[in-house]
C-alpha positions in Angstrom: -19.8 -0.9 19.9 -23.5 -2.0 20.6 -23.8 -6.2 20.9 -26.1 -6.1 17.8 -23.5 -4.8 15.9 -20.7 -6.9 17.1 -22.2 -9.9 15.3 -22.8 -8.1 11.7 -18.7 -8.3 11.6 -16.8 -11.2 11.0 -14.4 -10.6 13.8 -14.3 -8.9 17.5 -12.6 -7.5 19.7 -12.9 -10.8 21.4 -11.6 -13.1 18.6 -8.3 -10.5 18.0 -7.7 -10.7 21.4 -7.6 -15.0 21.0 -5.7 -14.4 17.8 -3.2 -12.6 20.0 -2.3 -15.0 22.2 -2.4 -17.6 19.4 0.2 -16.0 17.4 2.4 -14.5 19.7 4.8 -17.0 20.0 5.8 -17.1 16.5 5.5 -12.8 15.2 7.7 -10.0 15.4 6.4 -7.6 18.1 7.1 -4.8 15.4 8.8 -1.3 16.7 7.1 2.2 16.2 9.5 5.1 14.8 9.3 8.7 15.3 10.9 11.3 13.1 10.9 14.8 14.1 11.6 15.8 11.1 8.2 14.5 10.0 6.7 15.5 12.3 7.6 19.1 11.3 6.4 18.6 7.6 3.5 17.3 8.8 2.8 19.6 11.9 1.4 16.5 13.6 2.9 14.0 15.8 3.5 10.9 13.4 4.1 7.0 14.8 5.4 4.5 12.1 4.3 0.8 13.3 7.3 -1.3 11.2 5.2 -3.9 9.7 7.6 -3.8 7.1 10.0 -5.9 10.0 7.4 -8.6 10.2 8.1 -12.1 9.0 8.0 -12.0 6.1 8.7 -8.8 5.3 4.9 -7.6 6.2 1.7 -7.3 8.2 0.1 -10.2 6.0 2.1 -12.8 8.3 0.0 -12.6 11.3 -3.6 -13.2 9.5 -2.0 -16.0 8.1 -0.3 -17.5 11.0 -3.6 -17.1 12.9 -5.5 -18.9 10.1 -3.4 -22.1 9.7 -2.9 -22.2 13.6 -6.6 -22.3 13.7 -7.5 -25.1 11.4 -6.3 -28.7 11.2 -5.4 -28.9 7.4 -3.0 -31.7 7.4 -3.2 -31.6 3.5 -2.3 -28.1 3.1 -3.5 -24.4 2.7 -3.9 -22.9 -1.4 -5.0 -19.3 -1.6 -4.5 -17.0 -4.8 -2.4 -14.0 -4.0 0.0 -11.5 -6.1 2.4 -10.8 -3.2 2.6 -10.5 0.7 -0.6 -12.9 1.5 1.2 -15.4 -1.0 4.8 -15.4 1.3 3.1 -15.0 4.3 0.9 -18.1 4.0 3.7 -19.9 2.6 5.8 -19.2 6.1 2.9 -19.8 8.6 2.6 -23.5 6.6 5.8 -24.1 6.4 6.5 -23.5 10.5 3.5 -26.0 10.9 5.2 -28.6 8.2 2.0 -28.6 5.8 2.3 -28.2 2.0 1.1 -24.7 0.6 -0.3 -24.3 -2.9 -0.4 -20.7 -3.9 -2.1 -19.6 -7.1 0.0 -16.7 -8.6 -0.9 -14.2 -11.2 1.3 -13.9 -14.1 2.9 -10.5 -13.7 3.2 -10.4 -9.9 6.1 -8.8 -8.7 9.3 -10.6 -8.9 10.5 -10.7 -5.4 7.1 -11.3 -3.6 7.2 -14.9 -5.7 10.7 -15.4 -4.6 9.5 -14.9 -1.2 6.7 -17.7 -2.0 9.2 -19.9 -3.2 11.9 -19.3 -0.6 9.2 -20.0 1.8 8.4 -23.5 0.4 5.1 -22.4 -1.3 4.3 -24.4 -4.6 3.7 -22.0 -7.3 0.6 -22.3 -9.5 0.1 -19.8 -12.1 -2.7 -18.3 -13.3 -3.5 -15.3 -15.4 -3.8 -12.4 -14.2 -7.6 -12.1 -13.9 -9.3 -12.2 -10.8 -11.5 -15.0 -12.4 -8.9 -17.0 -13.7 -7.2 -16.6 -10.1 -10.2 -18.1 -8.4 -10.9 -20.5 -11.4 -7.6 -22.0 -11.2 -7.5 -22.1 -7.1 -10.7 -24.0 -6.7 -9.2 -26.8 -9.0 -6.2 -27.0 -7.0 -8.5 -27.4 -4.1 -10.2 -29.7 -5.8 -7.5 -32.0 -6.6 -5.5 -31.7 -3.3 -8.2 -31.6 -0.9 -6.4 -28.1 0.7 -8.4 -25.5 2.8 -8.6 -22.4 1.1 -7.0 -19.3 3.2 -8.6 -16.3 1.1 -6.1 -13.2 1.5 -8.6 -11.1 3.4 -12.1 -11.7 3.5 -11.8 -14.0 6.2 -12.8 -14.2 9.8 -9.1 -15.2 11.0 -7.2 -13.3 8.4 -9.1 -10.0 9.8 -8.9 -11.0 13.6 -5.1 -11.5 13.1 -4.5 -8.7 11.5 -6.3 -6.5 14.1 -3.7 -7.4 16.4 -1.8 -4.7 14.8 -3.7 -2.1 16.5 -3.8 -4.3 20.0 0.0 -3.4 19.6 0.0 0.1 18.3 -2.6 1.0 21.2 -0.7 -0.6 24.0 3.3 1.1 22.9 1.4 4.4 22.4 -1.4 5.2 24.5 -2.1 9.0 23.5 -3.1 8.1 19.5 -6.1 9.3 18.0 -6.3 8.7 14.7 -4.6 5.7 12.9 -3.9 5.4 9.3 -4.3 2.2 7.0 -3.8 1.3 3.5 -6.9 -0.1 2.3 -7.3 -3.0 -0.9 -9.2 -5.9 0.2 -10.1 -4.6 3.2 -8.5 -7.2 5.6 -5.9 -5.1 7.4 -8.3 -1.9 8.4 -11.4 -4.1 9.3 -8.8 -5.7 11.6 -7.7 -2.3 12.8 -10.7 -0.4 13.1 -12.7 -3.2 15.2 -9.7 -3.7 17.6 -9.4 0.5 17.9 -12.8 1.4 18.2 -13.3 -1.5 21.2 -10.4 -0.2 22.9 -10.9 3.7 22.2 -14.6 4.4 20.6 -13.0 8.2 20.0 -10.5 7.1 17.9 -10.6 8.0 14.2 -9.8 4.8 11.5 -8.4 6.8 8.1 -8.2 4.5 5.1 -5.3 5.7 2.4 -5.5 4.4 -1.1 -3.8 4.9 -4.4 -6.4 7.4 -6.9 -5.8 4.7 -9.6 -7.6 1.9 -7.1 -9.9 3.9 -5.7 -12.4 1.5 -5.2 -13.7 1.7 -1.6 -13.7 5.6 -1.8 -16.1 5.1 -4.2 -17.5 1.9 -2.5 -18.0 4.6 0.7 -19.7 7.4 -1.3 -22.3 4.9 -3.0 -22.8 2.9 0.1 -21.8 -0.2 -1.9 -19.3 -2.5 -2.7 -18.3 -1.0 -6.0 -15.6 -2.8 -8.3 -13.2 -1.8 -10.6 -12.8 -3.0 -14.4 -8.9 -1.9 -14.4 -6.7 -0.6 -11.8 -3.7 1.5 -12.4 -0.9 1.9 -9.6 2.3 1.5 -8.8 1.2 -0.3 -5.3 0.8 -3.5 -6.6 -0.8 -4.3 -2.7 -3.5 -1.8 -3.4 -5.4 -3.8 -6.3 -8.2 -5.4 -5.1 -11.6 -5.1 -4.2 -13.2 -5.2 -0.9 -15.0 -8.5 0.4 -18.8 -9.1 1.5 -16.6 -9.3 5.1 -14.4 -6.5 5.1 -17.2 -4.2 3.2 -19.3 -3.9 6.9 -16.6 -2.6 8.8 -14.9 -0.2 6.0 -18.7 0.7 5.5 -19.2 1.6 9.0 -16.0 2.0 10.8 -13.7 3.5 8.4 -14.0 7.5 8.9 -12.8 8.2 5.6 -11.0 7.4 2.3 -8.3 9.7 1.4 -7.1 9.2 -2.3 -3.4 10.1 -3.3 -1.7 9.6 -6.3 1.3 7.5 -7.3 3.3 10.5 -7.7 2.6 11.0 -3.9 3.1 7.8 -2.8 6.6 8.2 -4.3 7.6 10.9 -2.5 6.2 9.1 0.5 8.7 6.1 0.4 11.5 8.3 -0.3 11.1 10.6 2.9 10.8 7.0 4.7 14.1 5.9 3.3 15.8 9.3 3.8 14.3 10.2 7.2 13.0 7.1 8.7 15.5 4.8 7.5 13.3 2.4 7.1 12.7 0.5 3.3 8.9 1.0 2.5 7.3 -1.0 -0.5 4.3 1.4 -2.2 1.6 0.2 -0.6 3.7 0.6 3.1 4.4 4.2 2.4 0.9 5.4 1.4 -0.2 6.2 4.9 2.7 8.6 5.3 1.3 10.3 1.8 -1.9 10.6 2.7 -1.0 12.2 6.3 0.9 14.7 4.1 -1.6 15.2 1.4 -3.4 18.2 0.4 -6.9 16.7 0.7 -6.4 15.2 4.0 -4.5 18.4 5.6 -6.8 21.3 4.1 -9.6 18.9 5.6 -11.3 20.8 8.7 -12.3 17.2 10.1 -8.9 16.6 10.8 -7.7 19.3 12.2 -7.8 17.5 15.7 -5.8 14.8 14.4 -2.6 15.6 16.7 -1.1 12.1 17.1 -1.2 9.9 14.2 0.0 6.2 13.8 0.5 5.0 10.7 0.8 1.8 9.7 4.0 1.2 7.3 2.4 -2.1 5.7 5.6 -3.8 4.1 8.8 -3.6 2.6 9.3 -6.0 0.1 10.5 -3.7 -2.4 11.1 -5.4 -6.1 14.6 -3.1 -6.3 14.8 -4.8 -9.8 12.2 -2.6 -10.9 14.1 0.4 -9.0 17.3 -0.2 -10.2 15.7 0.1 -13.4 13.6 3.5 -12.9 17.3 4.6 -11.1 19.1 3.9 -14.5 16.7 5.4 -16.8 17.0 8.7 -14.2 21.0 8.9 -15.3 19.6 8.5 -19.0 17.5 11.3 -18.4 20.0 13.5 -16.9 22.7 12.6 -19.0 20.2 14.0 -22.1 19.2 16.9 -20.4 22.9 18.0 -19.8 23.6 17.5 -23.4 20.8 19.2 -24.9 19.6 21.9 -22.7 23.1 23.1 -20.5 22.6 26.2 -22.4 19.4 27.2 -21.7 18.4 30.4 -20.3 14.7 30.5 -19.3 12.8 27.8 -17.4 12.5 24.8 -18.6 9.3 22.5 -18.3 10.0 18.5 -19.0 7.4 16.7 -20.1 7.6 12.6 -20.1 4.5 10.3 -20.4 6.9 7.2 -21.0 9.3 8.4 -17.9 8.7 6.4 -14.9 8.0 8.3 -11.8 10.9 7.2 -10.1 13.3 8.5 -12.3 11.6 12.0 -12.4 11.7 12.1 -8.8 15.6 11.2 -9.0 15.7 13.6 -11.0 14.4 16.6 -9.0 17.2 15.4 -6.0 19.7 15.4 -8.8 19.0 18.3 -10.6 20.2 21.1 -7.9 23.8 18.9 -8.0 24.2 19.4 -11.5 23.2 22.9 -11.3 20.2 22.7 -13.6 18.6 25.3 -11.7 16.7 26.6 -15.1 15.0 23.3 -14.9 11.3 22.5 -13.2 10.9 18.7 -13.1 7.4 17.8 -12.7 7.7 15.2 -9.3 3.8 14.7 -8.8 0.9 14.6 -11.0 3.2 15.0 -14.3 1.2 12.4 -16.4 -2.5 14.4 -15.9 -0.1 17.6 -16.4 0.8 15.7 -19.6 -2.5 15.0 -20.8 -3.8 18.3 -20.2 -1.0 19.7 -22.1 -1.5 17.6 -24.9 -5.1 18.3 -25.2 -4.6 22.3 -24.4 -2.4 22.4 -27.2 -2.9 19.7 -29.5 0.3 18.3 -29.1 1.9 21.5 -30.3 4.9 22.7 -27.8 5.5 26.1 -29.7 2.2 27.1 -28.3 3.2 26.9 -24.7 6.1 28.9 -25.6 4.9 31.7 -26.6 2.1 31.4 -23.7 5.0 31.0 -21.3 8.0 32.0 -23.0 9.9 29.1 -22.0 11.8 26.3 -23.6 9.6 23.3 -23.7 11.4 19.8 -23.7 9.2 16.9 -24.7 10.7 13.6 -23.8 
């Protein structure tokens, strides 16, 4: 990296290093899991960095333990966070016995609050607006005379994350390309800067949910661009890159590679089934993008040999998958009842299903014997829409262009 360049970013290889050392005494020196059985679907050599067994239950802890380390705030830290930022600041002030004040959005994810709160963090609520966010953490500010700890577009939080890849680099040498999930920006700016200083030849792949695709189209306009609405199950995924993070993503990221939920779903379940390892959404969307279509059909890549992949978190809301779980045994139970007796192929449709419970139900259906039956695991909601537009809504006419029963659900 030239020296003019160094100082357009708001961290170096330099500050990540001090970060480091800062931190050190106080982080997990997170492990890095293989899986040859991965590495077969994916034909490449695949190494998982476990920042789901940081404290805290993710990578968020070191930026924030480098940040409050770094400042004297005896009156406390507030930032505005949905999840893993939120916990993770909590923790880092609670080790240096300094209130926290975090500004939640109604709607955040039950267990990444009870993290917060677990942690000693004061819950503030806001709605769930970005502006309402920031509206409602610059009065607590205000009143309590805190220092705001932004969740990523922040010198320390990106030179504390980058230690991540200090780590990755030094447990396995022979990596070439690394992996990131990408919202704000924070983690891969962290990543790339720390990678490219240590091995320029190194490629920096951001992954990132299709319905937050923000910074693949930030990349392809060559500006920050920012969403009205985002759609995803990886509630970590949701926002929109900062005037810090922007630079590096802009010029250090190689590429954005867009997967859909239905992906990312199929992702965490080869990580619980193979790996072993609990993986919230936005932890397993490295793995999906190293197995998608776009990114393995991709001649650029086809050098990409030894992959690390950064497995983000794990704080799974299981609320929410004990739910999806329970409305797969509904689903099953109905299909047994109604369609045991079917003889030609049958094509489920479900645009009120949750994906969950239709991937459940593709590992169930060979048990039950429902071999007649073609559950739709990925993409089934455009498959939906396209349906319903191709034939009005009308399944009789995708029966006689198939001839196949046609289940709507």
């Amino acid at each position: 990296m030239e020296a003019k360049k160094r100082h357009e970013y708001a961290a170096d290889l330099s500050s990540i290093k001090e970060a480091h050392e800062r931190i050190k005494p106080y982080i997990h020196k997170t492990p890095v899991l293989t899986s040859e059985s991965l590495n077969s679907i994916s034909g490449r050599s695949l190494f998982f960095k476990c920042e789901c067994f940081q404290k805290g239950g993710a990578f968020k802890f070191r930026g924030a333990c480098n940040a409050v380390l770094s400042l004297d705030a005896a009156k406390g830290v507030v930032t505005h966070s949905s999840g893993n930022h939120a916990a993770a600041l909590s923790l880092a002030a609670k080790m240096q016995g300094i209130p926290a004040y975090i500004v939640v959005p109604k709607g955040a994810p039950k267990c990444k609050v009870d993290n917060v709160i677990r942690y000693g963090g004061k819950v503030i609520w806001s709605e769930a607006s970005m502006s309402s966010r920031e509206e409602v953490a610059s009065r607590v500010l205000h009143e309590t005379g805190s220092v705001l700890i932004h969740p990523y577009n922040d010198g320390r939080i990106i030179s504390g994350q980058g230690t991540v890849a200090l780590e990755l680099l030094e447990q396995i040498q022979e990596i070439d390309t690394i992996i990131v999930p990408i919202s704000g920006g924070g983690l891969i700016s962290g990543v790339a800067l720390a990678a490219k200083s240590i091995k320029p030849s190194i490629r920096i792949i951001a992954a990132e949910p299709k319905g937050a695709d923000d910074a693949a189209q930030s990349k392809v306009a060559g500006r920050i661009i920012t969403l009205p609405v985002t759609n995803t199950i990886a509630d970590g995924l949701r926002a929109s890159l900062g005037d810090l993070t922007w630079p590096v993503v802009r010029d250090m990221v190689d590429d954005v590679v867009v997967v859909e939920d239905g992906e990312i779903i199929e992702a965490m379940r080869m990580c619980y089934e193979m790996l072993k390892v609990s993986v919230e959404p936005s932890g397993a969307i490295g793995l999906a993008a190293v197995l998608s279509t776009s990114f393995r059909s991709n001649p650029c890549w086809k050098d990409c040999k030894n992959i690390g992949i950064v497995l983000s978190g794990g704080n799974v809301d299981l609320g929410v998958l004990w739910d999806s779980l329970k409305s797969s045994e509904i689903l099953i139970r109905s299909l047994k009842q109604n369609l045991s007796s079917a003889a030609s192929p049958v094509v489920v449709f479900g645009s009120s299903i949750p994906h969950i419970a239709i991937g459940a139900l593709a590992s169930y259906a060979p048990i039950l014997h429902f071999d007649n039956i073609v559950p739709l695991t990925s993409f089934y909601d455009a498959i939906y829409q396209d349906f319903k537009a191709a034939t009005k809504g009308d399944p009789e006419w995708l029966k006689e262009q198939r001839r196949q029963e046609v289940v709507i659900i």
